[in-house]
N, C-alpha and C positions, 0 to 999 in steps of 0.2 A: 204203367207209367203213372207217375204223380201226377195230379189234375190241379196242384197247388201253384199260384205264379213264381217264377223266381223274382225274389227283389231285389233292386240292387245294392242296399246294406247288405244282407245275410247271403251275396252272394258265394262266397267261398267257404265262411264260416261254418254254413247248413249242409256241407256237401257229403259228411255223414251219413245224414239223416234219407238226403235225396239219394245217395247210392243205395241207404234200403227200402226205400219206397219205391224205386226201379226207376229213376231218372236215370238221364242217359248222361255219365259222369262229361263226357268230352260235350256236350252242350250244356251243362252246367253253368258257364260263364259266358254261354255264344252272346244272350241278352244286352249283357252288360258291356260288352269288350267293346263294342263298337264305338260308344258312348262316353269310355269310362277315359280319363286320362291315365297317361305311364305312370305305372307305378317306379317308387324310387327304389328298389333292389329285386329282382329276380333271384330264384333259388336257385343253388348250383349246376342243377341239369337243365332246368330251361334255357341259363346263361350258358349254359357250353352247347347247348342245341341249335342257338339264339333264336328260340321260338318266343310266344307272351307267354307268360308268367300272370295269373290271375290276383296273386300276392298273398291269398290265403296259404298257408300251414296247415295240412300239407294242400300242395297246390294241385289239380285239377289232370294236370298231365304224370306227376308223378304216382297217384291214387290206381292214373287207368292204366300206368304202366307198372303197376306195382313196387313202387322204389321208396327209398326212403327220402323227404322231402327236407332239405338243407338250405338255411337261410346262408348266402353265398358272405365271406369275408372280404373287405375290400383291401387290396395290396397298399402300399404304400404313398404308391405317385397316385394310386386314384384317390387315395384321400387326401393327397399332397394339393390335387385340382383345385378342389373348393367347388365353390357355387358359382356359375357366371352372375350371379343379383348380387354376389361380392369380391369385386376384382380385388387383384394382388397387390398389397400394398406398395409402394414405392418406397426405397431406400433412401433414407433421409441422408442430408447434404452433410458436408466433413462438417465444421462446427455442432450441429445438432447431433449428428451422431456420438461426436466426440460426447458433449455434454448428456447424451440418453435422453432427449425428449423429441417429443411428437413434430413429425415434418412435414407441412403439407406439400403436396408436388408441382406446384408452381414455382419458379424461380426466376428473381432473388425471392425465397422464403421471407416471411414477414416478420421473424424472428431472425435473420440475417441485415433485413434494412432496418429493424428497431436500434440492432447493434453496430449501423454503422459499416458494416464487412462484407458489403454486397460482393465484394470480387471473390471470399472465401467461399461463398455458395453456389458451390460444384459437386456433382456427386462421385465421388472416390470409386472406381471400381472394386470391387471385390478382393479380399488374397485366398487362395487356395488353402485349406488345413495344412498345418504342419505336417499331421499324419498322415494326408491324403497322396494315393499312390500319384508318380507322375505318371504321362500318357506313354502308352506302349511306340514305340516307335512302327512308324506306317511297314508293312512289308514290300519289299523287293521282290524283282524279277531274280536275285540270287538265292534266297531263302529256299528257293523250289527249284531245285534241281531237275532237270529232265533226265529220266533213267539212260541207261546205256544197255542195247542188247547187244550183245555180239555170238552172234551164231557160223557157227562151222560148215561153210557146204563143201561137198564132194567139188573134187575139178571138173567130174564129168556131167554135171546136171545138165539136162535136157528139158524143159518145162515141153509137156505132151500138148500144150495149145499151142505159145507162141516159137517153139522149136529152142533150139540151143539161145543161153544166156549170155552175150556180148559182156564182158567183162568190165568194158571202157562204161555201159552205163549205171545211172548214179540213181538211188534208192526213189527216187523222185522220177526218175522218166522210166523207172520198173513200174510206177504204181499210177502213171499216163499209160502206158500199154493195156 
């Protein structure tokens, strides 16, 4: 075992070096984890694990698990999120919009009472793309058919537990018995 301290800059960086001086790769970061704040991306196997992520290349679990260490891509809407230290702007009022300049989200906007047009400072809903598909229609209790079996019995069936099968009953007071 390495008698060297871990620090916590070269935590993950050094873990190289510490695997050949016989550090123990899975306490390699125990020191620092506790301490240390989230890191901002986990690599692909810790995130599909959702264990921590040390944030070194490669990282600490994938080393002792032998794998290859992948900085994870972020989809679309997770980039679409943002930062909560910077909310979503708000959709500026029909005049300002129309004209393309900066709206603040009070209203009337101050650039609405400059001009006079406080009653135009409304914010217009959205319109869908042209190209954008419309919504699928909700599905029915018709869409999903209930099969049909129809099976053939002999006249003479005798069921060996409850004796001969009364004809008169119905598929529902067979499956009460």
């Amino acid at each position: 075992m390495c008698d060297r301290p871990i620090d916590q800059v070269s935590c993950c960086t050094a873990l190289a070096e510490r695997i050949r001086c016989g550090a123990d790769p899975a306490s390699a970061c125990a020191g620092v984890a506790d301490h240390e704040a989230r890191i901002a991306r986990a690599c692909v196997r810790c995130w599909a694990s959702k264990t921590r992520c040390c944030g070194g290349r490669p990282c600490v679990r994938c080393v002792q698990h032998g794998l290859v260490c992948v900085d994870r891509v972020l989809s679309k809407r997770e980039s679409r999120q943002g930062n909560s230290r910077h909310p979503k702007a708000v959709k500026a009022c029909a005049p300002c919009n129309r004209s393309k300049v900066a709206c603040p989200d009070t209203r009337p906007c101050p650039r609405c009472v400059r001009l006079h047009i406080v009653k135009d400072c409304v914010i217009v809903p959205r319109k869908k793309p042209a190209n954008s598909k419309p919504d699928p229609p909700e599905p029915t209790r018709d869409d999903y058919p209930l099969p049909t079996i129809l099976i053939d019995l002999p006249d003479d069936l005798d069921d060996p537990v409850f004796g001969p099968v009364d004809p008169l009953l119905t598929a529902f007071d067979l499956a009460v018995l």
